[in-house]
C-alpha positions in Angstrom: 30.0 92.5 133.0 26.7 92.8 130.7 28.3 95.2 128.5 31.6 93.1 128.1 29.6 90.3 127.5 27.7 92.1 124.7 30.8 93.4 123.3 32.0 89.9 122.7 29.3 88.8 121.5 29.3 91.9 118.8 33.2 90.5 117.8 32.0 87.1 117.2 29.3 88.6 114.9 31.9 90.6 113.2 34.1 87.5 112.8 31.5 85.6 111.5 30.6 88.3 109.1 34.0 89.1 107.8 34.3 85.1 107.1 31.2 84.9 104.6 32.3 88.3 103.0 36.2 87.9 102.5 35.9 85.7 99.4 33.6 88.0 97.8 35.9 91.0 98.8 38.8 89.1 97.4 37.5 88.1 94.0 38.8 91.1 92.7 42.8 89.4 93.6 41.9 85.6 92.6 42.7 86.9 89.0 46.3 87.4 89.2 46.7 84.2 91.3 47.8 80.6 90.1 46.5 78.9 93.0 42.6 79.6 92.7 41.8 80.4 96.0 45.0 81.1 98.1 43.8 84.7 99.1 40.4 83.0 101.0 42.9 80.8 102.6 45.1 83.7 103.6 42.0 85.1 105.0 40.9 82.5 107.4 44.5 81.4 108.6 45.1 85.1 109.6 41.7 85.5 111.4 42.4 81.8 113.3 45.8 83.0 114.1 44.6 86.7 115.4 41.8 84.5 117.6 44.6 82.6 118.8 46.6 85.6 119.6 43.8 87.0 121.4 43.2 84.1 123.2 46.8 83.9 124.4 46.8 80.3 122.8 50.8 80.6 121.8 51.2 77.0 120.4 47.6 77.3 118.2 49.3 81.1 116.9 52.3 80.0 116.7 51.4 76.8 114.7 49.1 79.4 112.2 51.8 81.6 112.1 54.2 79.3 110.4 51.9 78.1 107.7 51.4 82.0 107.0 55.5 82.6 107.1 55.8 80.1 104.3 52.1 81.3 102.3 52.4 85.1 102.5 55.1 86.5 100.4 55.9 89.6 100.1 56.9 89.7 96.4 53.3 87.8 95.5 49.9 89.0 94.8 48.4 91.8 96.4 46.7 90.1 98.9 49.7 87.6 99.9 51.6 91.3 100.5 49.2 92.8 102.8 49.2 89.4 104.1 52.9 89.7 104.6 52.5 92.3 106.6 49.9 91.7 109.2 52.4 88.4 109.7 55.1 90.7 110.7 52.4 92.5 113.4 51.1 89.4 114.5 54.5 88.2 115.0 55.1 91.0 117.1 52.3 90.4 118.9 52.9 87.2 120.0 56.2 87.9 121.1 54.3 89.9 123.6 51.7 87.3 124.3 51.9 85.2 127.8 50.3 81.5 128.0 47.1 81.3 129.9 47.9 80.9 133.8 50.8 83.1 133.4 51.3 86.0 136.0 53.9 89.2 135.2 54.2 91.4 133.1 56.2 91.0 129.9 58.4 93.6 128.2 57.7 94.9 124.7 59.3 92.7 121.7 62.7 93.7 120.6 61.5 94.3 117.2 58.6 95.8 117.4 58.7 99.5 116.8 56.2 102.8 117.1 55.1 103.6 113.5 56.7 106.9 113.8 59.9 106.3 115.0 62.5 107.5 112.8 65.2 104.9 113.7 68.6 104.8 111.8 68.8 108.5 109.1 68.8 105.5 106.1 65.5 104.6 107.3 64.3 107.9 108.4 65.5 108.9 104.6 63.4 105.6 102.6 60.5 106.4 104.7 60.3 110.2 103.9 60.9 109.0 99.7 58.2 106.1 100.3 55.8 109.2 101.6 56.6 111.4 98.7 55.6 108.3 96.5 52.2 108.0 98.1 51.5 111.5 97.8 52.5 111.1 94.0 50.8 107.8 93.2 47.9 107.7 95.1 44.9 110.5 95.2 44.1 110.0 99.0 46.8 112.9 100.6 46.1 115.0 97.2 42.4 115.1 97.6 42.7 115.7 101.8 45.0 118.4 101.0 42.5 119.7 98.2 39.4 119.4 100.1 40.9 120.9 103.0 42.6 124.2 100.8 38.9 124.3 99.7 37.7 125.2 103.0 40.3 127.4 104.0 39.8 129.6 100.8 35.9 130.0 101.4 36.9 130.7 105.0 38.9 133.2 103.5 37.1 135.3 101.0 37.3 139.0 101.3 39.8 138.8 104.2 43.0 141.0 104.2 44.9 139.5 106.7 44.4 135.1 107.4 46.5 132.5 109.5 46.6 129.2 109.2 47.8 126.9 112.1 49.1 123.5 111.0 49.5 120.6 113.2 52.0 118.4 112.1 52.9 120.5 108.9 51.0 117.9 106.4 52.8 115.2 107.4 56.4 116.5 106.7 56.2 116.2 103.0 59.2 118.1 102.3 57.4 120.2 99.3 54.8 122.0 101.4 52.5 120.7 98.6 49.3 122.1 100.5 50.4 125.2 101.4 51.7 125.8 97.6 48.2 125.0 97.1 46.2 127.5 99.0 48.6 130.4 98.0 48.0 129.7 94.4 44.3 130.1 95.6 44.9 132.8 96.8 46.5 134.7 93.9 44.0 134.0 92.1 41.9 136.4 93.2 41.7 140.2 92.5 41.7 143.1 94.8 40.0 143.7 97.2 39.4 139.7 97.8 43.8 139.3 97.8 44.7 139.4 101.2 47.5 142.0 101.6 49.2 139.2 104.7 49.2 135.4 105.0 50.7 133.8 108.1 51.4 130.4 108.5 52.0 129.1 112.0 53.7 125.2 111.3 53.4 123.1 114.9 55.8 120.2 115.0 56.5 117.8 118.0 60.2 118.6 118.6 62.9 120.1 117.9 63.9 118.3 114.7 60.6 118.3 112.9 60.6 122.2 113.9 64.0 122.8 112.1 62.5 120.4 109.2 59.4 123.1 109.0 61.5 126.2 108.8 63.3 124.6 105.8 60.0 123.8 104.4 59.0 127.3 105.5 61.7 129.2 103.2 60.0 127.6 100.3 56.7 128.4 101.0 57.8 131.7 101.4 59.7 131.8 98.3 56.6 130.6 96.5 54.0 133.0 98.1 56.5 135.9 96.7 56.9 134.6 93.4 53.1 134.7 93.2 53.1 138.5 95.0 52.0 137.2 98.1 53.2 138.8 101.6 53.4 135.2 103.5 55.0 134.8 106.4 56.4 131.8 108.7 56.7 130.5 112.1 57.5 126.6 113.4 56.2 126.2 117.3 57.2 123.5 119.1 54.4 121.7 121.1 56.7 120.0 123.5 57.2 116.9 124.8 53.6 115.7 125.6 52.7 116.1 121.9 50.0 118.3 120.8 48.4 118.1 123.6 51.1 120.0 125.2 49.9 123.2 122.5 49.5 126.1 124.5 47.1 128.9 122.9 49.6 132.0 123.5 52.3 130.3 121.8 50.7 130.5 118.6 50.4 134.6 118.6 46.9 134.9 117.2 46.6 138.7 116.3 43.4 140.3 117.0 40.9 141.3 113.0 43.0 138.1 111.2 41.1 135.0 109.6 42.5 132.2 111.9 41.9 128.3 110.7 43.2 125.7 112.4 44.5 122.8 110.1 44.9 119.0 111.1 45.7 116.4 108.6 46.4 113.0 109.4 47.7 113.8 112.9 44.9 113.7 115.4 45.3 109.7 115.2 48.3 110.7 117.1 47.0 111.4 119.9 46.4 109.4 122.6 42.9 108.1 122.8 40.3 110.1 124.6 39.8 108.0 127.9 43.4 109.8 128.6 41.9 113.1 128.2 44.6 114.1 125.1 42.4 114.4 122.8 39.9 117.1 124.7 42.7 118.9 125.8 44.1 119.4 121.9 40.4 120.4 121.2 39.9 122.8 123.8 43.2 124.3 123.0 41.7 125.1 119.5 38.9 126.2 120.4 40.3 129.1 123.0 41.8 130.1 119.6 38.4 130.9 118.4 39.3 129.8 114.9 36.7 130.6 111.6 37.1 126.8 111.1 38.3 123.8 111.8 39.5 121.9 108.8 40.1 117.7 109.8 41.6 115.1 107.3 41.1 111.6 108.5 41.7 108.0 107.1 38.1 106.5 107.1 39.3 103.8 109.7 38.9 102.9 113.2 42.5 101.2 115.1 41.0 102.2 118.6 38.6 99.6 119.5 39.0 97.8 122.7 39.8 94.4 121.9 42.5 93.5 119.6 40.4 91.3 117.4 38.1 93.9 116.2 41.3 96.4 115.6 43.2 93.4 113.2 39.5 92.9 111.5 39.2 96.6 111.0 42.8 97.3 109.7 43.1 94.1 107.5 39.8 95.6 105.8 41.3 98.7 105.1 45.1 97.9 104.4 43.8 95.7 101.8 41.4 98.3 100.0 44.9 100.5 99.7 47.2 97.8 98.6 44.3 96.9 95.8 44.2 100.7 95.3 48.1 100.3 95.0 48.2 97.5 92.6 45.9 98.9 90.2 48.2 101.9 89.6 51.3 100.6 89.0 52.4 97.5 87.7 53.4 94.6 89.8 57.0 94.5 90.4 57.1 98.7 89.8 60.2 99.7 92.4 57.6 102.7 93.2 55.1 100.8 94.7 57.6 98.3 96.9 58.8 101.1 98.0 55.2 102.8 99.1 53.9 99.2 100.4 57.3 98.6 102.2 58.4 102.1 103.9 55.2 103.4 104.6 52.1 101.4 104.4 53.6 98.0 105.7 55.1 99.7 109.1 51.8 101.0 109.9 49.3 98.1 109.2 52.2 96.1 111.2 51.5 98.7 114.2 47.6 97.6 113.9 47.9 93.8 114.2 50.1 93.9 116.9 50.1 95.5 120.3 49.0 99.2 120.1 51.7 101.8 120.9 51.1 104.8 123.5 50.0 107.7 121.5 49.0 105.9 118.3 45.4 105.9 117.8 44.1 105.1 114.8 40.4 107.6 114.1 37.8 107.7 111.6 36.7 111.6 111.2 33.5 111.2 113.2 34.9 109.7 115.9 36.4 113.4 117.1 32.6 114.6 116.8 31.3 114.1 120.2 34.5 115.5 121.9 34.5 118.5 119.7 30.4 119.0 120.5 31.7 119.3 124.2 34.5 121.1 123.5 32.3 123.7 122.2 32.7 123.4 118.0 30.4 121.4 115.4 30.9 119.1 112.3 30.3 120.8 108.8 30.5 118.8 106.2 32.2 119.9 102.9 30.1 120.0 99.5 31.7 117.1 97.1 30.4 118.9 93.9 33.8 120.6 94.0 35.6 117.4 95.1 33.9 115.3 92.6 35.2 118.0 89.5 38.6 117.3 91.4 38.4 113.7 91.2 36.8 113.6 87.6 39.9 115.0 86.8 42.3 113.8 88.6 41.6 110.2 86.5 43.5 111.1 83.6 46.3 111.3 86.2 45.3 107.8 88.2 43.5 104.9 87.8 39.6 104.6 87.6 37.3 103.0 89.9 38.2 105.6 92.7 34.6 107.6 94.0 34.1 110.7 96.6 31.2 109.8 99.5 29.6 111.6 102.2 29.0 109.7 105.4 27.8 110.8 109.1 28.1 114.2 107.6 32.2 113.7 106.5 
């Protein structure tokens, strides 16, 4: 009871916190708006409805939530869009919401959905376009995929025969832009450091995203022999429990190869640790005894225990990318409707409403004390090469983006 107590009390701190600082945060939007201080309003009526929420007050949330319906547009500002959608979660959310005294349980709202779920192929097919988008106009998947092919070719050096085992395939972007990546690398270098074999072992979670990697496989292929590359590829299927259904044999590690184990952006897919997922999936890579783990992670936490702190966390960061978003392109650019709308908005909709099974939102250091006891250790990648990267990846996007090291990640 003492440590619930003193886990409230650490939320109303937070609240408190985030109240003084959201006007400074958002002085950087007050320029585009007519109203002089609509995105400080925005601000409080959200955190007053997500207390209300939390408090299972329906008529208080309810009450907020029209005001915000009729404030937060999503053709306005760039606040009043992220705004937008954490209206749409906390909709959601109160849809699931029973009034103090109440006793049952209550189903799951009609419209609320899991932010992977593939519904209708038109959807499926927007959402896959809005993720190429993101890749194109934002450096955040470019530089994870960067940093990470970094690692992997240091791993590499002087090593005739390497494997790389990808969970999740990057995401599904249908370009195998990583991979394309690493096997330039690769050719780069001259005899005896080019490897003679690279294998590529794709893990997807079912049978159509395996079919989708074998496509994306061919072109990899193609690409590694255009370069005079001997790559080869395989797509596993983990089965129906996710990654955490991986078994070691399936993935045919041959004895003298370089074996790295990729993950990016997945492992916020697993269920959260209390379940055990997430030490199984690590324990499954270690048995591999891979030269390295490589982890790509967004730098935010959609795990906590309380709903409160998850909205606080995910308005904070949702914002930082939709600012990230507006400085890049103009504001009525069809590009970046199309990023905010098909792939951003579904998932900060996931984090102010009720949390899904299996989606479990992780900052990189959050895995670190599982992967101690699992038996591996966190080693941090040198940012000399990512800050060259990003120096010159400016003339591509917009300034005012900066690499960090923090906790060792």
């Amino acid at each position: 009871m003492l440590q619930f107590r003193r886990e409230v009390e650490k939320l109303q701190r937070m609240v408190r916190a985030s109240e003084e600082a959201w006007p400074v945060a958002l002085s950087r939007f007050e320029g585009e708006e007519e109203d002089g201080g609509g995105s400080v309003r925005l601000v409080q009526l959200l955190i007053a409805c997500a207390e209300a929420a939390a408090c299972r007050d329906r008529a208080q949330a309810s009450a907020l939530l029209r005001e915000l319906q009729s404030a937060a547009v999503v053709h306005g500002s760039a606040f009043q869009r992220v705004a937008s959608c954490f209206v749409q979660g906390l909709s959601d959310r109160l849809a699931l919401v029973q009034p103090l005294g109440a006793v049952g349980i209550v189903g799951a709202a009609a419209s609320s959905s899991t932010p992977d779920g593939d519904g209708d192929g038109g959807l499926r097919a927007r959402r896959e376009e809005a993720l190429g988008l993101a890749y194109e106009v934002c450096p955040y998947m470019q530089f994870g995929h960067f940093a990470a092919n970094a690692a992997m070719l240091e791993a590499f050096e002087g090593e005739s025969v390497v494997h790389v085992v990808d969970l999740g395939m990057t995401m599904g972007l249908p370009g195998g832009h990583q991979w394309r990546g690493l096997l330039d690398g690769l050719a780069r270098r001259q005899p005896p450091n080019l490897p003679r074999r690279v294998r590529i072992t794709g893990v997807g979670l079912g049978g159509a995203a395996v079919e989708r990697m074998r496509e994306i496989g061919e072109g990899i292929v193609e690409h590694g022999r255009g370069l005079g590359l001997h790559v080869e590829f395989a797509a596993v299927e983990s089965g129906g429990a996710g990654l955490e259904g991986l078994r070691a044999e399936q993935l045919r590690v041959e004895p003298g190869e370089a074996l790295v184990v990729n993950t990016v952006l997945q492992l916020h897919c697993v269920v959260k640790e209390s379940r055990g997922a997430l030490n199984a999936v690590l324990q499954t890579i270690h048995r591999l005894s891979p030269r390295l783990l490589v982890l790509v992670e967004q730098d935010s936490s959609h795990n906590g225990p309380f709903f409160l702190g998850r909205f606080m966390e995910a308005l904070h960061y949702y914002s930082a990318i939709f600012d990230s978003l507006d400085a890049a392109l103009p504001k009525y650019a069809t590009k970046r409707a199309k990023v905010e709308q098909f792939h951003y908005a579904r998932r900060s909709r996931t984090s102010s409403a009720a949390r899904p099974a299996g989606w479990s939102g992780t900052s990189a250091w959050t895995v670190a004390p599982p992967m101690s006891r699992a038996g591996s250790s966190l080693c941090a990648q040198d940012d000399g090469a990512g800050e060259l990267w990003l120096a010159d990846a400016k003339k591509k996007f917009c300034d005012g983006y900066t690499v960090a090291e923090e906790k060792g990640c």
